[in-house]
BAPATI-881700 format. One record per atom (N, C-alpha, C): residue number from 1; residue in three letters; x, y, z. Coordinates in nm, 4 decimals, always signed. Each point is the difference from the previous one (the first is absolute). Example, Ala and Ser with C-alpha at 12.3 -4.5 7.8 and 13.67 -1.06 7.14 Angstrom:
+-----+-----+----------+----------+----------+
!   i !  aa !       c1 !       c2 !       c3 !
+-----+-----+----------+----------+----------+
!   1 ! ala !  +1.3190 !  -0.5690 !  +0.7800 !
!   1 ! ala !  -0.0890 !  +0.1190 !  +0.0000 !
!   1 ! ala !  +0.0900 !  +0.1200 !  +0.0000 !
!   2 ! ser !  -0.0350 !  +0.1050 !  -0.0720 !
!   2 ! ser !  +0.0820 !  +0.1190 !  +0.0060 !
!   2 ! ser !  -0.0770 !  +0.1090 !  +0.0730 !
+-----+-----+----------+----------+----------+
END
This chain:
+-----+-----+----------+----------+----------+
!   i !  aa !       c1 !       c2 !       c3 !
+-----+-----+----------+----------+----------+
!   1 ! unk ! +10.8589 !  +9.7141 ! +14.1954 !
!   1 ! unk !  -0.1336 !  -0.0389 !  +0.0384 !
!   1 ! unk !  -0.0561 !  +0.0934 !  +0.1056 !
!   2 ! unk !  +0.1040 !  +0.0255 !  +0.0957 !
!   2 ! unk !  -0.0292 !  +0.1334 !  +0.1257 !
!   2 ! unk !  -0.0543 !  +0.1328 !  -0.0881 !
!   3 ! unk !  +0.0415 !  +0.0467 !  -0.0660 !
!   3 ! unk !  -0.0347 !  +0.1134 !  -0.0902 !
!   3 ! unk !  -0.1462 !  +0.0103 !  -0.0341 !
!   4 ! unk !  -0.0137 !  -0.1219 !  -0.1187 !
!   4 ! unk !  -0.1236 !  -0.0196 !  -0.0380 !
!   4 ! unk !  -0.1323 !  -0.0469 !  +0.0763 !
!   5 ! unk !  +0.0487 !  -0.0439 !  +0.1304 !
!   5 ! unk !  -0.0925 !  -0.0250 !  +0.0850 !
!   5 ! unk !  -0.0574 !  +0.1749 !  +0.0976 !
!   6 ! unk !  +0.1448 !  +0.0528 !  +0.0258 !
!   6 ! unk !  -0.0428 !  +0.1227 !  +0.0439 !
!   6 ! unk !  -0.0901 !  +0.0753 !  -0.0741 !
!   7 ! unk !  +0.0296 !  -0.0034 !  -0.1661 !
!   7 ! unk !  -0.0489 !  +0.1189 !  -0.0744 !
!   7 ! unk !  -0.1670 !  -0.0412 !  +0.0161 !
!   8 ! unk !  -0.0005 !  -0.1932 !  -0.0699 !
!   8 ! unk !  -0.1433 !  -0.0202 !  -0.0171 !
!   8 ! unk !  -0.0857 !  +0.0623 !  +0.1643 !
!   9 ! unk !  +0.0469 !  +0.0160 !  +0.0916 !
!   9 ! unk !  -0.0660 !  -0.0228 !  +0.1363 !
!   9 ! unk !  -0.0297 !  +0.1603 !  +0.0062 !
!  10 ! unk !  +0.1096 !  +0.0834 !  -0.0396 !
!  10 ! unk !  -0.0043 !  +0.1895 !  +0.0621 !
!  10 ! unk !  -0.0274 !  +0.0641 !  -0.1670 !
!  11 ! unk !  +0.0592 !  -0.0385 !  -0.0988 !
!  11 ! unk !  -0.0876 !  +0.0874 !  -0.1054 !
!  11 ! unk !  -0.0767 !  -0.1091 !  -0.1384 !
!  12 ! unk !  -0.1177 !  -0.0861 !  +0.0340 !
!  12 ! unk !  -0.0580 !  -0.1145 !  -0.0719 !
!  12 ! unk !  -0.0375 !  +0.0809 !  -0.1287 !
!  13 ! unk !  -0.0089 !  +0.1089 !  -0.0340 !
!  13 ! unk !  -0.0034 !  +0.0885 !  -0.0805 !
!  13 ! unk !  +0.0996 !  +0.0170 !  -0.1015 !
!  14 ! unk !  +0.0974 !  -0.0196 !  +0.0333 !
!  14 ! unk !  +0.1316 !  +0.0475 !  -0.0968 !
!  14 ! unk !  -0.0173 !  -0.1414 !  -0.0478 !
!  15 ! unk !  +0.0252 !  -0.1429 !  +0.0737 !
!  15 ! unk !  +0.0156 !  -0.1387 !  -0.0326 !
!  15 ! unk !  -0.1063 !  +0.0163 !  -0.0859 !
!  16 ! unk !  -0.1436 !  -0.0040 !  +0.0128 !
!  16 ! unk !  -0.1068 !  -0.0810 !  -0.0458 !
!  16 ! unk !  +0.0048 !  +0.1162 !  -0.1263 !
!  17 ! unk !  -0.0258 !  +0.1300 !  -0.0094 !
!  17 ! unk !  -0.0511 !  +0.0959 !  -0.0446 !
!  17 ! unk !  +0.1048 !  +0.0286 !  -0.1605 !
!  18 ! unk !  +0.1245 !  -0.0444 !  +0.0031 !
!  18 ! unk !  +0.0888 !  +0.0435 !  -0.0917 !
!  18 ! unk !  -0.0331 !  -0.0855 !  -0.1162 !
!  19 ! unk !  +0.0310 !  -0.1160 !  +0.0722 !
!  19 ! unk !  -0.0436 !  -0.1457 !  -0.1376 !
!  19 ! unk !  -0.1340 !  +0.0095 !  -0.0569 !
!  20 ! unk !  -0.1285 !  +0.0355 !  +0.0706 !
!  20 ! unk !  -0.1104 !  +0.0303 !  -0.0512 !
!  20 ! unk !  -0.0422 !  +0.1364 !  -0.1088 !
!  21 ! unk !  +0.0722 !  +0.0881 !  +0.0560 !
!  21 ! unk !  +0.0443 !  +0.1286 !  -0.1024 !
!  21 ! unk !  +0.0678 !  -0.0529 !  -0.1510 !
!  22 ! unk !  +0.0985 !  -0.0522 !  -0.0017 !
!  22 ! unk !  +0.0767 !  -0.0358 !  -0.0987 !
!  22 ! unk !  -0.0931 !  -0.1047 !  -0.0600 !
!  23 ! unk !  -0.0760 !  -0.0629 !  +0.0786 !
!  23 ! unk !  -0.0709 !  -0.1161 !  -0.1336 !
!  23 ! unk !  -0.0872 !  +0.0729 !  -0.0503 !
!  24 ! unk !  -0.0792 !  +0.1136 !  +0.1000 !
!  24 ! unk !  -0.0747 !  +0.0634 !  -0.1009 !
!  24 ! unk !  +0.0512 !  +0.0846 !  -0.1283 !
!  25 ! unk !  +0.0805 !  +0.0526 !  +0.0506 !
!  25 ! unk !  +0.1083 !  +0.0718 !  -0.1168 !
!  25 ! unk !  -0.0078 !  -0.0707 !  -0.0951 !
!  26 ! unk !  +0.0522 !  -0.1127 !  -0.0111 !
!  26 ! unk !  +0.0198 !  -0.0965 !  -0.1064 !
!  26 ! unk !  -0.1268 !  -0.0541 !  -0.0252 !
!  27 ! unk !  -0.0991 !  -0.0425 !  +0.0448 !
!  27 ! unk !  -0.1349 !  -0.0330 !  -0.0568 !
!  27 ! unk !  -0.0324 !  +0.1705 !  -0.1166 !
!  28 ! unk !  -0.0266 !  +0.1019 !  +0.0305 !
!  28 ! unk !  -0.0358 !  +0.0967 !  -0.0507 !
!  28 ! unk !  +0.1531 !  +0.0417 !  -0.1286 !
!  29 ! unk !  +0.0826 !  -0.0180 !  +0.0356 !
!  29 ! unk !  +0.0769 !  -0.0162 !  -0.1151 !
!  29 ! unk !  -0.0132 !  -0.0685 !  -0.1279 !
!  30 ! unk !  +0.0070 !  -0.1371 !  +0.0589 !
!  30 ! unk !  -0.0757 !  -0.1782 !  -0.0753 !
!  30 ! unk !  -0.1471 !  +0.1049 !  -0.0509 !
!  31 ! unk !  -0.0728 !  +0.0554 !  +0.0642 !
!  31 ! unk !  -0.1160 !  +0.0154 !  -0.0976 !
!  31 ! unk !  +0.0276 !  +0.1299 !  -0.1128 !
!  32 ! unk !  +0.0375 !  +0.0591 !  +0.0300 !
!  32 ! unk !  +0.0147 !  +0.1179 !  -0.1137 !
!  32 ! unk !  +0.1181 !  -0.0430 !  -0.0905 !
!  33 ! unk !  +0.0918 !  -0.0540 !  +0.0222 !
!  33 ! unk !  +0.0814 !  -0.0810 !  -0.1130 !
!  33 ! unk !  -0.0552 !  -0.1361 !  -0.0846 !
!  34 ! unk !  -0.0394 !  -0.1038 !  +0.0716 !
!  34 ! unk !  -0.0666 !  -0.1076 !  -0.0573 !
!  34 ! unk !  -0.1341 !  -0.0081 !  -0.0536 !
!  35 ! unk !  -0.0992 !  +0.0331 !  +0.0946 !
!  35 ! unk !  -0.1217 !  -0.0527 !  -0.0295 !
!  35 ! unk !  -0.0827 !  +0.1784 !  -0.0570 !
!  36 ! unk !  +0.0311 !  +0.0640 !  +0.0060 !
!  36 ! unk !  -0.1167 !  +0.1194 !  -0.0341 !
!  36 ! unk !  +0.1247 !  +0.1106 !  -0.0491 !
!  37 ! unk !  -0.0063 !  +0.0867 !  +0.1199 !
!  37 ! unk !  +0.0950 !  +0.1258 !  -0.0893 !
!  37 ! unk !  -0.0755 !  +0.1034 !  +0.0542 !
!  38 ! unk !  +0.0831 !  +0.0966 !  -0.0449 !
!  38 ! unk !  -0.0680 !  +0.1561 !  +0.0338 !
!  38 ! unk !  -0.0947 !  +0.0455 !  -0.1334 !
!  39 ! unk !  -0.1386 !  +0.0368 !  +0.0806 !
!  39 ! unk !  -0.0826 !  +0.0472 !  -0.1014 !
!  39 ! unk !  +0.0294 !  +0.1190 !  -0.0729 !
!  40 ! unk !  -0.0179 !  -0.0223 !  -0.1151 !
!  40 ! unk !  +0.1025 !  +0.1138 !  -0.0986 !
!  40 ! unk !  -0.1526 !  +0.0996 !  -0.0392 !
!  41 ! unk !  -0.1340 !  -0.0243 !  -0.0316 !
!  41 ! unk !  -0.0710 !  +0.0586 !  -0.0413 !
!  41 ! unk !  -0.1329 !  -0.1018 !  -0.0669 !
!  42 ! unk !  -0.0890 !  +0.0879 !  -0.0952 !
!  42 ! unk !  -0.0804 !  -0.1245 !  -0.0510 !
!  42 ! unk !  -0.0500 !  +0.0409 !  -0.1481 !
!  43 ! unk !  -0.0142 !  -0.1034 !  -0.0416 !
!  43 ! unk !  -0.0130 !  -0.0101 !  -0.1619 !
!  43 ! unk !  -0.1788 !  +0.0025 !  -0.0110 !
!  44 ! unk !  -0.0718 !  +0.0145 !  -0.1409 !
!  44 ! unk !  -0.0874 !  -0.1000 !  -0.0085 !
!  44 ! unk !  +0.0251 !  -0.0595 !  -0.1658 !
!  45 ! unk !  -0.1220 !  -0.0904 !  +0.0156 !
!  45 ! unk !  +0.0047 !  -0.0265 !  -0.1571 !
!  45 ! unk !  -0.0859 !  -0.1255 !  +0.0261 !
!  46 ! unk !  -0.0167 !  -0.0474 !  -0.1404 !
!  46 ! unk !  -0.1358 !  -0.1146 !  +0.0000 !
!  46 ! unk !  +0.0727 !  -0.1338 !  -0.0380 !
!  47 ! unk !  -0.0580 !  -0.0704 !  +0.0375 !
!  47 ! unk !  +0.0466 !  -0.1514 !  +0.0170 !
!  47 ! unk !  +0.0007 !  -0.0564 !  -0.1623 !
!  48 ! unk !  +0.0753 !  -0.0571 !  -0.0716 !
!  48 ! unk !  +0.0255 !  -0.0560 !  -0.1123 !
!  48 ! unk !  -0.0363 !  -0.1239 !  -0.0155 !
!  49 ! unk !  +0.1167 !  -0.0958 !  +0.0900 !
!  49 ! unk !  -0.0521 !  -0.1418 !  +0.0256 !
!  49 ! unk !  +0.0770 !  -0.0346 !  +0.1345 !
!  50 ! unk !  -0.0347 !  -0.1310 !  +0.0576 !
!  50 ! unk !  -0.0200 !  -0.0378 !  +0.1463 !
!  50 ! unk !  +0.0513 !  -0.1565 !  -0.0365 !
!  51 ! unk !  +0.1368 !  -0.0214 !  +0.0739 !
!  51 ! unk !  +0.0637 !  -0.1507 !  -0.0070 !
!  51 ! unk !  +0.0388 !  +0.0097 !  +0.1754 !
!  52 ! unk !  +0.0472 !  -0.1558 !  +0.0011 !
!  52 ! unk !  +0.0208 !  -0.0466 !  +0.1230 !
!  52 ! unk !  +0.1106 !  -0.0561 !  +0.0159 !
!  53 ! unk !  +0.0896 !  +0.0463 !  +0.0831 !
!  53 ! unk !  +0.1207 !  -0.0330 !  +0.0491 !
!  53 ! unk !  +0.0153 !  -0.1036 !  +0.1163 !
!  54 ! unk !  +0.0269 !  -0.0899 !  -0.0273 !
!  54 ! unk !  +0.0437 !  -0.1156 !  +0.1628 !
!  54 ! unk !  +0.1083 !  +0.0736 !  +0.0733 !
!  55 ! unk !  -0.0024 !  -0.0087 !  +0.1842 !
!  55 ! unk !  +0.1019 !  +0.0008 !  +0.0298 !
!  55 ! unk !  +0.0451 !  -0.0519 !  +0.0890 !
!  56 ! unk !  +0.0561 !  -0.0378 !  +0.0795 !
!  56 ! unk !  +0.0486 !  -0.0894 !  +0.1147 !
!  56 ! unk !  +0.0834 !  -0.1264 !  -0.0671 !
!  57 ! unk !  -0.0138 !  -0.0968 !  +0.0918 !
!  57 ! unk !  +0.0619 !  -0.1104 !  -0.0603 !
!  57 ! unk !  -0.0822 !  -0.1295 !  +0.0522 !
!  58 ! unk !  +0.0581 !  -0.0857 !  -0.0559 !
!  58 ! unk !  -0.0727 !  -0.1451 !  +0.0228 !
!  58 ! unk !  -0.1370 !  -0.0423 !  -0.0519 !
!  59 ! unk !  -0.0746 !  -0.0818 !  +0.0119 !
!  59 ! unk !  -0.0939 !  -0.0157 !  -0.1470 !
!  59 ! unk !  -0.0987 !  +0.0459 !  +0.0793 !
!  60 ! unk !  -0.0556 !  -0.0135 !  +0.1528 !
!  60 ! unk !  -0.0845 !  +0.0160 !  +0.0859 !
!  60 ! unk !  -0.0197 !  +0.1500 !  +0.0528 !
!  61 ! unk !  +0.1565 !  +0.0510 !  +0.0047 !
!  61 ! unk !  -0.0262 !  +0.1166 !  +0.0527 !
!  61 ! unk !  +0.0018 !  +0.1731 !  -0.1205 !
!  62 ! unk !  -0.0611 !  -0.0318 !  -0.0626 !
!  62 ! unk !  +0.0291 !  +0.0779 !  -0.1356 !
!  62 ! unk !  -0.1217 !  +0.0982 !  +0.0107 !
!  63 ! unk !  +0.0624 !  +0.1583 !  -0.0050 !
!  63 ! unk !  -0.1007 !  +0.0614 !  +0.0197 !
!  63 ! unk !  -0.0008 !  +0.1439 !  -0.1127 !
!  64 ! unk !  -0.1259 !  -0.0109 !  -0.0517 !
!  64 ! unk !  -0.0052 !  +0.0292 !  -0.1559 !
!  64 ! unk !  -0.0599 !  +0.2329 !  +0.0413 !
!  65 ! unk !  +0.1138 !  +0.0197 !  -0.0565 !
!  65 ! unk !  +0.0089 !  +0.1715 !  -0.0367 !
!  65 ! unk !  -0.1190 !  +0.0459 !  -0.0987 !
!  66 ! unk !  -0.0797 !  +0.1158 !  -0.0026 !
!  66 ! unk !  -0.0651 !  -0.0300 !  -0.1388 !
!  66 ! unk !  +0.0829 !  +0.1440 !  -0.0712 !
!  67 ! unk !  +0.0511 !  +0.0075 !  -0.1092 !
!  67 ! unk !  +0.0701 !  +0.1275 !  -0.0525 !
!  67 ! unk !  -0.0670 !  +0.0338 !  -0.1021 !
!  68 ! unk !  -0.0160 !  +0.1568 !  -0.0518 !
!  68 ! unk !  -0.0372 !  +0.0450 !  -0.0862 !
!  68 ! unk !  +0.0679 !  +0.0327 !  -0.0468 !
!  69 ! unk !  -0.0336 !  +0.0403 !  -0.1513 !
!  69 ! unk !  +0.0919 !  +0.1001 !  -0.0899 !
!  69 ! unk !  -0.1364 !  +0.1066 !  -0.0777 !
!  70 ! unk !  +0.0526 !  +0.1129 !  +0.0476 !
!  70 ! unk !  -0.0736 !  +0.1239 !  +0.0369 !
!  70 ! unk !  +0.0842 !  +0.1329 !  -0.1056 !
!  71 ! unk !  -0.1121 !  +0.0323 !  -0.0810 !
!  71 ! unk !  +0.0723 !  +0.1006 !  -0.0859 !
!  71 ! unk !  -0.0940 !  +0.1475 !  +0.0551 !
!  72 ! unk !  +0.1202 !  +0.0871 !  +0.0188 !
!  72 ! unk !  +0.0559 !  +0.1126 !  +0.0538 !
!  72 ! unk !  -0.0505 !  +0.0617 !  -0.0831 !
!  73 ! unk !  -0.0468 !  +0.1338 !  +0.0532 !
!  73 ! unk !  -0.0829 !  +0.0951 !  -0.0724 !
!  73 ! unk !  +0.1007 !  +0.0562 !  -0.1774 !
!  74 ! unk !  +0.1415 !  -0.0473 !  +0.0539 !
!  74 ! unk !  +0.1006 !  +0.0998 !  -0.1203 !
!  74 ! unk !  +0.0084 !  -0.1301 !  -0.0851 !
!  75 ! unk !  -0.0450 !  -0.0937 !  +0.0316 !
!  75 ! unk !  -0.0201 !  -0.1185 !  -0.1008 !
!  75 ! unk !  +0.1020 !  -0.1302 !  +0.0377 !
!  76 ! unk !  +0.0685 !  +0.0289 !  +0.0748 !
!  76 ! unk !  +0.1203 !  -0.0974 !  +0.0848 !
!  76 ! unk !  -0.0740 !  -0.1053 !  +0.0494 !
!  77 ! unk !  +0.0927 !  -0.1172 !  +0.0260 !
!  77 ! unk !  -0.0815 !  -0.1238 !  +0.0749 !
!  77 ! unk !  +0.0618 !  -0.0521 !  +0.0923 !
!  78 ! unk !  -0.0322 !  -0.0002 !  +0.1565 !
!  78 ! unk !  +0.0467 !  -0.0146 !  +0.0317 !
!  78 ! unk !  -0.0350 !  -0.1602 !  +0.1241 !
!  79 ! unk !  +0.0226 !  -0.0813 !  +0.0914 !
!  79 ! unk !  +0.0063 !  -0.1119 !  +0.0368 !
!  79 ! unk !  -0.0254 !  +0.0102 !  +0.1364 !
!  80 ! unk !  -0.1159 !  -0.0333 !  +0.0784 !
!  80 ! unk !  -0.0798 !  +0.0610 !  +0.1232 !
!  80 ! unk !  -0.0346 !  -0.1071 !  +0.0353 !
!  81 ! unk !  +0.0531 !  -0.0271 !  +0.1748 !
!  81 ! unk !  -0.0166 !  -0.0721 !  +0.0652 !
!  81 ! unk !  -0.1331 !  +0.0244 !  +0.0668 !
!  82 ! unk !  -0.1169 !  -0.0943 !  -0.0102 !
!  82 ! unk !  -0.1255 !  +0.0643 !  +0.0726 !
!  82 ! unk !  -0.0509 !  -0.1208 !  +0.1286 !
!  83 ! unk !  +0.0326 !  +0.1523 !  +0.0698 !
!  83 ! unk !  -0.0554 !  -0.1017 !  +0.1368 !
!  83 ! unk !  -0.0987 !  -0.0265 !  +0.0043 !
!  84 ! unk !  -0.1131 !  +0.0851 !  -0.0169 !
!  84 ! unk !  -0.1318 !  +0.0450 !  -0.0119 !
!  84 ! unk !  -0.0357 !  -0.0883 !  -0.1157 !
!  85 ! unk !  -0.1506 !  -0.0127 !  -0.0949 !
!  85 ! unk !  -0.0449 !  -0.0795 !  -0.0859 !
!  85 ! unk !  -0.0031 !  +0.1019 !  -0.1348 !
!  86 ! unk !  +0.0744 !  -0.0604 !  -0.0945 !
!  86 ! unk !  +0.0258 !  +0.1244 !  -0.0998 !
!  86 ! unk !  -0.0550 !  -0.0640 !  -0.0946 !
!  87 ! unk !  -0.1074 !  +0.0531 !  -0.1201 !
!  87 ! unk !  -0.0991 !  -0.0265 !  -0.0686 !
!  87 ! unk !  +0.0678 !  +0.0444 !  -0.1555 !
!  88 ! unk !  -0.0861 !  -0.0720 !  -0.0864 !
!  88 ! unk !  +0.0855 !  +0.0500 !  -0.1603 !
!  88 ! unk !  -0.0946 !  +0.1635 !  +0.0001 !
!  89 ! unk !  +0.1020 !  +0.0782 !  -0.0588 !
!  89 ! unk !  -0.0878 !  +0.1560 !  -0.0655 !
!  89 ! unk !  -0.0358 !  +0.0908 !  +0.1533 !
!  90 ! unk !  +0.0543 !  -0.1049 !  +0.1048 !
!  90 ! unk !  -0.0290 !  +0.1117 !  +0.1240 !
!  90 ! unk !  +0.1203 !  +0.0800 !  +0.0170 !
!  91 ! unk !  -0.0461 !  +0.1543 !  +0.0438 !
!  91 ! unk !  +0.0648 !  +0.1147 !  -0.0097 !
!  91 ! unk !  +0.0596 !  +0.0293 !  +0.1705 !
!  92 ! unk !  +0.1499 !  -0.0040 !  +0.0168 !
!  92 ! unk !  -0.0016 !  -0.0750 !  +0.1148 !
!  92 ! unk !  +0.1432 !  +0.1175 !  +0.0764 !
!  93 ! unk !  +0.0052 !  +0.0215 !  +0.1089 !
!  93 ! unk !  +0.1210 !  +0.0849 !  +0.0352 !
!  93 ! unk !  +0.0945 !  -0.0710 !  +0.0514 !
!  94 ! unk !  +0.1514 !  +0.0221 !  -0.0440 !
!  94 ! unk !  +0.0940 !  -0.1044 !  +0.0618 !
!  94 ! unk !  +0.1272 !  +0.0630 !  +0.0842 !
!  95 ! unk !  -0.0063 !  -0.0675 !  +0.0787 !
!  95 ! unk !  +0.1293 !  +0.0781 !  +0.1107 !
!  95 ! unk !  +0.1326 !  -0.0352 !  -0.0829 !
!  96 ! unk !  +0.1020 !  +0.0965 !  +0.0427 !
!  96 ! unk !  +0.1543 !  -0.0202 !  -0.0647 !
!  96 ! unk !  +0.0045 !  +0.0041 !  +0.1226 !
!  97 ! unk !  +0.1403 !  -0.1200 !  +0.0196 !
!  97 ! unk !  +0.1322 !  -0.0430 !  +0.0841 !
!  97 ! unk !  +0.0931 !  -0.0275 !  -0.0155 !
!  98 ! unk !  +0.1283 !  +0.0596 !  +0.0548 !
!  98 ! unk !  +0.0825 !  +0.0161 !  -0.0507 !
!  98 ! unk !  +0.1276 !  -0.0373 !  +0.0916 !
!  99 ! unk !  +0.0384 !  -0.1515 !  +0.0434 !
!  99 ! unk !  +0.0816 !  -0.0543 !  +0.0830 !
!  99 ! unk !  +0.1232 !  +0.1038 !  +0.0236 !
! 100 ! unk !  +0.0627 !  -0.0288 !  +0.1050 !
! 100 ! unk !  +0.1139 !  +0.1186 !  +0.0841 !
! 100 ! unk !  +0.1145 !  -0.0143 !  -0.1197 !
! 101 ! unk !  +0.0571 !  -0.1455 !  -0.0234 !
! 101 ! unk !  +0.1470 !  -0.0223 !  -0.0456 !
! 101 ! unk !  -0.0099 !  -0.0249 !  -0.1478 !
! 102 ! unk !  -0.1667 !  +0.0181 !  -0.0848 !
! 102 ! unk !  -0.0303 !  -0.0825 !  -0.1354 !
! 102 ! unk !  -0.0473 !  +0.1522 !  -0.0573 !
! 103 ! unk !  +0.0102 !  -0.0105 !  -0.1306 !
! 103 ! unk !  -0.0458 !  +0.1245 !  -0.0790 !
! 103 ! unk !  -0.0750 !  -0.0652 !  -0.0981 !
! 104 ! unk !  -0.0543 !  -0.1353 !  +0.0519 !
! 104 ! unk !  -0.1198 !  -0.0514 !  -0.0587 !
! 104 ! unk !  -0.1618 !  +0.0269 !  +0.0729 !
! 105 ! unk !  -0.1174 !  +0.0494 !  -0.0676 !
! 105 ! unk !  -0.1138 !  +0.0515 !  +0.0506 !
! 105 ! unk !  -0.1042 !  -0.1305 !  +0.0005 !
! 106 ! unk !  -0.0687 !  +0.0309 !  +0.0663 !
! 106 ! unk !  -0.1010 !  -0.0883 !  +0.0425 !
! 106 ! unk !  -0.1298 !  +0.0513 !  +0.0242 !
! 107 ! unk !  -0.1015 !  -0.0584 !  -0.1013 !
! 107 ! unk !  -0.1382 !  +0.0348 !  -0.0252 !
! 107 ! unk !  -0.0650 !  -0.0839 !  +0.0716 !
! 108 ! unk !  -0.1147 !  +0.0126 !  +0.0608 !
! 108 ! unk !  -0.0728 !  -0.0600 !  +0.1534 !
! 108 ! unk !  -0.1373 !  +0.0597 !  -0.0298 !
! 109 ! unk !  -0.1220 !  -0.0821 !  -0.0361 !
! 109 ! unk !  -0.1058 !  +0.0553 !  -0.0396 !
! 109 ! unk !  -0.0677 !  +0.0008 !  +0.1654 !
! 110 ! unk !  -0.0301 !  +0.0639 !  +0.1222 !
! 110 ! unk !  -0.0796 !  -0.0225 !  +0.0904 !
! 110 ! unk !  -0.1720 !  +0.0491 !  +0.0091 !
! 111 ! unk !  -0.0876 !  -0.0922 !  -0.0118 !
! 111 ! unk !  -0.1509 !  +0.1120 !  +0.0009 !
! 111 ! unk !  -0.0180 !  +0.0957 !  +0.1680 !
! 112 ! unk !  -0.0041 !  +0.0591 !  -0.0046 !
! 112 ! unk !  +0.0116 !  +0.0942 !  +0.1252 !
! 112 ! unk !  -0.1427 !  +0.0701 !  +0.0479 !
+-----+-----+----------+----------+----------+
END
């Protein structure tokens, strides 16, 4: 307890400063592995058709994705998460992401 009382009192920096480093570490980790990814580049192509995905849980707290499926200039189709408001026949540019530990890609329509 003598230790940790000295350190917090003569270096509050090392105490306070280490644990706050490391959560950020791990917050910015948590985001480029889980929720987004490293931007790989960007596609375009025109919107096909437009469905809606639920997500969360519980009957109250359910919060609805809108996804496209968007065919690619080489004729491919591919499945686009749009943050932004994505329209049928609109001609639209889409970010690639590409999580740290997954070699699965992720299409993200943003209007910018």
């Amino acid at each position: 307890m003598g230790q940790a009382a000295y350190l917090l009192t003569n270096k509050p920096i090392l105490i306070l400063g280490t644990p706050a480093l490391i959560l950020a570490l791990l917050a910015i980790l948590f985001q480029f592995t889980f929720v987004t990814g490293v931007e790989k580049g960007t596609l375009e192509g025109k919107v096909y058709s437009i469905s809606q995905r639920p997500i969360g849980g519980g009957n109250r707290s359910v919060h609805r994705i809108d996804l496209a499926k968007v065919k690619l200039p080489d004729g491919n189709f591919i499945i686009v998460r749009c943050e932004s408001y994505c329209k049928l026949d609109q001609e639209i540019k889409i970010t690639v992401y590409k999580p740290l530990f997954s070699s699965e890609l992720r299409y993200v329509y943003e209007r910018t």
